[in-house]
N, C-alpha and C positions, 0 to 999 in steps of 0.2 A: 633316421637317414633314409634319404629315395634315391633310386638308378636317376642320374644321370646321362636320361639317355631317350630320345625323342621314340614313340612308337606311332605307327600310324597305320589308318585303315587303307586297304590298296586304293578305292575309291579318292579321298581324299589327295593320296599320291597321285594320282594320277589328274587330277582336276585343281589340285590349289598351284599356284608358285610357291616354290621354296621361298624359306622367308630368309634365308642366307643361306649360302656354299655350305653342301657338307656333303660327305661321301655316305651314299644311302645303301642297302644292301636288302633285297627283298628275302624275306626270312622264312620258308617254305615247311611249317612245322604240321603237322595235323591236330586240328582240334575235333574232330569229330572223326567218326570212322574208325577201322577196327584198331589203330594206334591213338585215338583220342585221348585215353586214360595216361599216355606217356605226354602228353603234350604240355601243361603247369610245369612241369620236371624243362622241358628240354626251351622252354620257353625262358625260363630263369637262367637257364647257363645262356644263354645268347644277350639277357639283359644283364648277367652281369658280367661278361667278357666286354661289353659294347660300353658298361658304366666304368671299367679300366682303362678299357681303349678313351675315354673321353676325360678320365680325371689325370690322366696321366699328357693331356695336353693337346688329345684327338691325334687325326692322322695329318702331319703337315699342317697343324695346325688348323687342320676343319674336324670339325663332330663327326660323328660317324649316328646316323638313324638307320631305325628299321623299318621296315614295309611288312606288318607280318599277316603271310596269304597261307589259308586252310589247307593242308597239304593232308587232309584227309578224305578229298572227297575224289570223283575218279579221274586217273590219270589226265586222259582229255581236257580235262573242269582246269585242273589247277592247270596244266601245260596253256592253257587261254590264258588264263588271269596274269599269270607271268608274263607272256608276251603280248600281251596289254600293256601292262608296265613297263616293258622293255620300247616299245611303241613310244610312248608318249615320253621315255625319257626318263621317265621319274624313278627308277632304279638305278645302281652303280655296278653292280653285280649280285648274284644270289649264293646262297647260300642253304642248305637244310637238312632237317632227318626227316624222313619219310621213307615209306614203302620204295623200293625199287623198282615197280611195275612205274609210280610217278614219276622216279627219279630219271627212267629209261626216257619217258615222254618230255621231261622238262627237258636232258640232255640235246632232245632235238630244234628246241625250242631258242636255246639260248646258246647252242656253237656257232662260233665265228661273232658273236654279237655281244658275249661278257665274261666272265669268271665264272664257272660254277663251283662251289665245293662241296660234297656230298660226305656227310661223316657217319653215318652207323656202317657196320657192319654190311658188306654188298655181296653182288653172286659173283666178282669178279668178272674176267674179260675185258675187250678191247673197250677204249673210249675215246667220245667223238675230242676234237680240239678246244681246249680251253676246260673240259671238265677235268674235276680232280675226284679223286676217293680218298678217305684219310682214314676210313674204317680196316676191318680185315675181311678178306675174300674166307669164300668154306673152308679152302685147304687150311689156312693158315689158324682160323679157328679152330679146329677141328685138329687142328698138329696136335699127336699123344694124347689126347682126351679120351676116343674109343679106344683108344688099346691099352688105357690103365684103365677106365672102366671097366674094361670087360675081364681085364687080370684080377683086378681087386675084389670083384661079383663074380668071376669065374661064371661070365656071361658065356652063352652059345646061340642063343635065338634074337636077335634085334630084330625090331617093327620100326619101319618110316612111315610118321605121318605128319602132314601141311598142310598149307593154305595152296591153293594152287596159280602160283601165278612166279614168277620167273626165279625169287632165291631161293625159296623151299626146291625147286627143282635143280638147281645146285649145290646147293646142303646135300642133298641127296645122292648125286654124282660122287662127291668127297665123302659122305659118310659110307655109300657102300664099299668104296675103296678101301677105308679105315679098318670097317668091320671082318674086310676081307683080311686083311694083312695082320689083323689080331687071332685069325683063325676061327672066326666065329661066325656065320651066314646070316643074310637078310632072309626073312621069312614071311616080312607082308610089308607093302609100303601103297600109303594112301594121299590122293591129296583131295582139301575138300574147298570148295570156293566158299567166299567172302561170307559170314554170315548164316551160313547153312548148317553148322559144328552140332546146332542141337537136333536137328531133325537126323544128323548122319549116325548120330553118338551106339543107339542103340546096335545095328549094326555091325559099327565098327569096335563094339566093348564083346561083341559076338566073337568076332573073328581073331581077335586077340586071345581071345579063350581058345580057339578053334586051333590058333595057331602055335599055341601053346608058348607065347613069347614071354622073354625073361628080362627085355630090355626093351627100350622106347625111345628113338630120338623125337622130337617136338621141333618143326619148325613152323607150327601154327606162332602167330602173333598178337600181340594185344588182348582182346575182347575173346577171340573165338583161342587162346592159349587157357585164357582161365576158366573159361568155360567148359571144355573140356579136362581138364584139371580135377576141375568139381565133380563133370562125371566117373572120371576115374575112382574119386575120395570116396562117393556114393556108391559102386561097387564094389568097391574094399578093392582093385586092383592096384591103386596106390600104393599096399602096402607088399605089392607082389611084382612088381615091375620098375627096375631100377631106371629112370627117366633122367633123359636130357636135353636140357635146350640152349639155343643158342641167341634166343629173343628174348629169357626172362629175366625182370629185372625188378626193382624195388616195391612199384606200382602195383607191378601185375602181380608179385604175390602179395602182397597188400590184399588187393582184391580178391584173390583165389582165399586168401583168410590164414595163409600161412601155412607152413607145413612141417611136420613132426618125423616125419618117416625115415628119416635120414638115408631115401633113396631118389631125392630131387633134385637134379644138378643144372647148372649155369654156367656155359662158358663166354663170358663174356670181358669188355676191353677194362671195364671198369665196376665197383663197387663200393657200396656208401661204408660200407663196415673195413676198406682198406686201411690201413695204420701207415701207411706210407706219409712221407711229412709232406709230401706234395700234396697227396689226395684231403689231409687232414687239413690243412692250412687253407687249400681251397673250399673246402663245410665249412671252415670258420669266418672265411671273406664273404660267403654265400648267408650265412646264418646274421654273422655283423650288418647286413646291407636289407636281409628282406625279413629277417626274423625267423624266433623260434618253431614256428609252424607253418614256415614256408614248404613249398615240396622236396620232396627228396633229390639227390643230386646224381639220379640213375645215370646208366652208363649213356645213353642217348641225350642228356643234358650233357655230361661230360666233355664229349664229342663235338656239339656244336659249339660249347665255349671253347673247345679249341680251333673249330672250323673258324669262328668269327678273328679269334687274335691271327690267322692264315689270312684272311682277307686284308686285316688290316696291316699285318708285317707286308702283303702285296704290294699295296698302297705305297705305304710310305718308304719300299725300294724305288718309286719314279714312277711306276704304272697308274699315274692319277697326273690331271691337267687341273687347271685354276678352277674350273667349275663344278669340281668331285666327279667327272665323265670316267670313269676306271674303265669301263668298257672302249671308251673312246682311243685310248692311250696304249693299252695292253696288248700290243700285234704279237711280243715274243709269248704272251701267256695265251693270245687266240691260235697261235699256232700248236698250241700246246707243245710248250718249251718246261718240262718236268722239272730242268735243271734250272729255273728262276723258281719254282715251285719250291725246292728242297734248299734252297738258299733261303727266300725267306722262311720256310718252316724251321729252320736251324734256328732262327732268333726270335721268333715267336712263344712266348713264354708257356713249359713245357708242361701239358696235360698230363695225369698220374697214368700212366702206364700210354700211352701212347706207340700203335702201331702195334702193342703187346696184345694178350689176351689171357684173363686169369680164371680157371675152375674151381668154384665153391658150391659147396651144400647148403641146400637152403636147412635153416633153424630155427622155426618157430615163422616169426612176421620179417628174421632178416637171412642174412650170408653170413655163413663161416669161407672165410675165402683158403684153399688147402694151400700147402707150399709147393 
């Protein structure tokens, strides 16, 4: 069996004529950059939300395609490329998971001009007209996470460390809140830009010693989470530092090679090792369609198969004209009209925990998700 479901390079969108009406949606996923390693995962829940939305009869009777533009590379870079495409037309709205430093850029890119819907995990705050979030803001993440951690570890010292660019610095707003109100104090918090994790490591494995820390939140991402990970495992402070993050996911400990410690935690919206008959039914619609060694169905795939069936419950409430124009049509959603938002997400078939967010131990290569 194959997705039923047209993909295309932005170039191509942008320079060929459709070759019939269909509602296109530019797919803003990163394949490179320090989220690249999530991108096969979040790339597959968008083709197969897009291969349902189309066997089940398209939206109003047109297909629904992808445009899918690199949302790994820097903010700037992709916020062009998109309205490029916004430009010439050859999009309907977008859609994606990426870093929030991009998604801050695209927002500007694409208010008042289409839909945007934004699904991982964000820093929260105000948004321009027409964007949506369908992830969780820090507070929300982060609800009773530190304060049973640090009951359960009869924690006292937490270390903040990141990437430094706009949610890591709200993670950190809301984790020191958390940490406060569990009666336990921040006692070093770092952020380190894009790519730099190995040259800062030594350092900052220094000062964690210095600081005599018993806890660790992680709001580094991707590339520079596991890599740091590993320096932790190679000092042995992995096995002295109860750690948590809010970006790990199936992939990245994949990559980090797994973890035995039973002091690595994840608070995240979703996970492959969930028993829920939601979560499981969807592995097996996902497994039935791309096969047994397709990528895993991390929380950031998750998320944008549910982003994508939001677009298309948009759709086909009336916000689309005869020639797939959804951006053309959409004045209550460019005014950001929330409440045409939460109508159709009510019928939009419903992602395993959605809006939730569930804390598991990592166990070896996967998740014990706790109750």
């Amino acid at each position: 069996m194959s997705a039923d479901v047209k993909l295309l390079e932005p170039l191509d969108a942008r320079y060929l004529p459709r070759e019939a009406p269909a509602l296109r949606v530019g797919l803003v996923v990163p394949q490179s950059g320090p989220l690249g390693l999530t991108g096969p995962s979040a790339l597959d829940g968008a083709l197969l939300a897009a291969h349902e939305v189309n066997a089940g009869g398209g939206v109003r009777g047109l297909p629904l395609e992808l445009v899918l533009v690199d949302g790994g590379g820097a903010p700037a870079a992709v916020a062009r490329e998109v309205a490029l495409l916004l430009d010439a037309g050859a999009v309907d709205a977008v859609a994606g998971c990426h870093s929030s430093d991009v998604h801050r850029a695209l927002e500007a890119v694409t208010t008042g001009r289409t839909a945007y819907v934004y699904t991982p995990p964000h820093e929260g705050g105000d948004r321009l007209p027409g964007v949506f979030c369908t992830g969780a803001d820090p507070a929300r993440q982060l609800d009773g996470v530190v304060e049973r951690l640090t009951a359960r570890h009869r924690l006292r010292r937490w270390a903040l460390v990141g990437n430094d660019y706009i949610w890591p610095h709200a993670v950190h707003r809301a984790a020191g809140e958390a940490v406060a109100r569990a009666g336990a104090r921040v006692v070093l918090q770092r952020y380190l830009p894009f790519g730099t994790a190995e040259r800062a490591l030594e350092p900052l494995l220094d000062a964690l010693r210095a600081e005599r820390a018993d806890a660790l939140l992680l709001s580094l991402i991707g590339a520079d989470l596991v890599r740091f990970n590993r320096a932790l495992r190679r000092s042995g402070l992995d096995r002295r530092l109860v750690r948590l993050s809010g970006a790990l996911e199936e992939n990245s400990l994949l990559a980090y090679g797994g973890d035995g410690t039973g002091m690595l935690y994840a608070a995240m919206p979703s996970f492959a090792s969930l028993t829920e008959e939601r979560r499981v039914r969807l592995a097996e619609r996902h497994r039935a369609l791309f096969g047994p060694y397709a990528p895993v169905l991390d929380a950031y795939a998750v998320g944008l198969y549910d982003g994508l069936h939001l677009v298309a419950a948009l759709a086909a409430r009336g916000e689309l004209v005869a020639d797939g124009g959804l951006a053309r049509s959409a004045a209550r959603l460019l005014r950001g009209d929330g409440a045409a938002v939460r109508r159709a997400w009510a019928r939009a078939p419903l992602g395993p925990a959605r809006g939730g967010v569930h804390l598991a131990r990592a166990e070896g290569l996967g998740f014990a998700v706790l109750p």
